[in-house]
N, C-alpha and C positions, 0 to 999 in steps of 0.2 A: 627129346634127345638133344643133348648137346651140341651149337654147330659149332665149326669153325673155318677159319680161309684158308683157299687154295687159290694160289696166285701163278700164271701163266703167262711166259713172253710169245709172242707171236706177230709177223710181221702187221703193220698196221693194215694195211689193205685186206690182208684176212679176217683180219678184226672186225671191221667196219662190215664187209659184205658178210660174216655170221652173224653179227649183230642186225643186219639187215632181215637176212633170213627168218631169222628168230622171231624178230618183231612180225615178219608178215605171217607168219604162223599159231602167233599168239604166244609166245612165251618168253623169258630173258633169256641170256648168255647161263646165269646161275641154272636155271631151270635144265636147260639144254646139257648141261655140264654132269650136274644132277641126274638125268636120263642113263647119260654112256657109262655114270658109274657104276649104276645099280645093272644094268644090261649088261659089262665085264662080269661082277660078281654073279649074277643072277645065271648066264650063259657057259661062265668059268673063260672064256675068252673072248677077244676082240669081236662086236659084233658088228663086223665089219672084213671081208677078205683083202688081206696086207700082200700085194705082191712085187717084183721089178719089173723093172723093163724088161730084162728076158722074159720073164712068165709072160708080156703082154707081145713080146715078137713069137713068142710060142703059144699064144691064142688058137682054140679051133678054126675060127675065120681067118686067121694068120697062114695056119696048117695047111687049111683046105687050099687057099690062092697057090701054095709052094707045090701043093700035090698034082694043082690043075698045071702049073707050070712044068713039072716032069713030066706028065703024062703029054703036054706039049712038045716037049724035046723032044723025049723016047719017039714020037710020031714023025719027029722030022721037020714038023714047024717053033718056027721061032716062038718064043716068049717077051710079051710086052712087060715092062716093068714101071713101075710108077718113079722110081730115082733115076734111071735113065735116059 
């Protein structure tokens, strides 16, 4: 099969510690690159869950702390919070 380049910017310090990674696992940056394309094709999507910030302030373990916190109010005792 025919190859050819595929070239990507990324900040250097990303660079370097996936290059790191790579190497302690046995394989290159190309190798590694190689892997995620065939796994998109092969899966038909990211195989990988793409989420924001809100999906991660709306976590189950997010949820549950804000559910224990109501059920603290509704009860009449205060709620401790980690911001303040």
């Amino acid at each position: 099969m025919p190859q050819t380049t595929f070239s990507v910017r990324m900040d250097a310090e990303v660079k370097k510690q996936f290059d790191d990674f790579c190497d302690k696992v046995g394989m290159n940056t190309s190798t590694a690159f190689n892997m995620f394309a065939r796994a998109v094709l092969r899966e038909r999507r990211l195989p990988f869950d793409v989420t924001t910030e809100s999906d991660l302030f709306y976590s189950e373990s997010n949820l549950a702390h804000l559910r224990r916190g109501v059920a603290a109010l509704n009860s009449g005792r205060g709620v401790e919070h980690d911001i303040i």
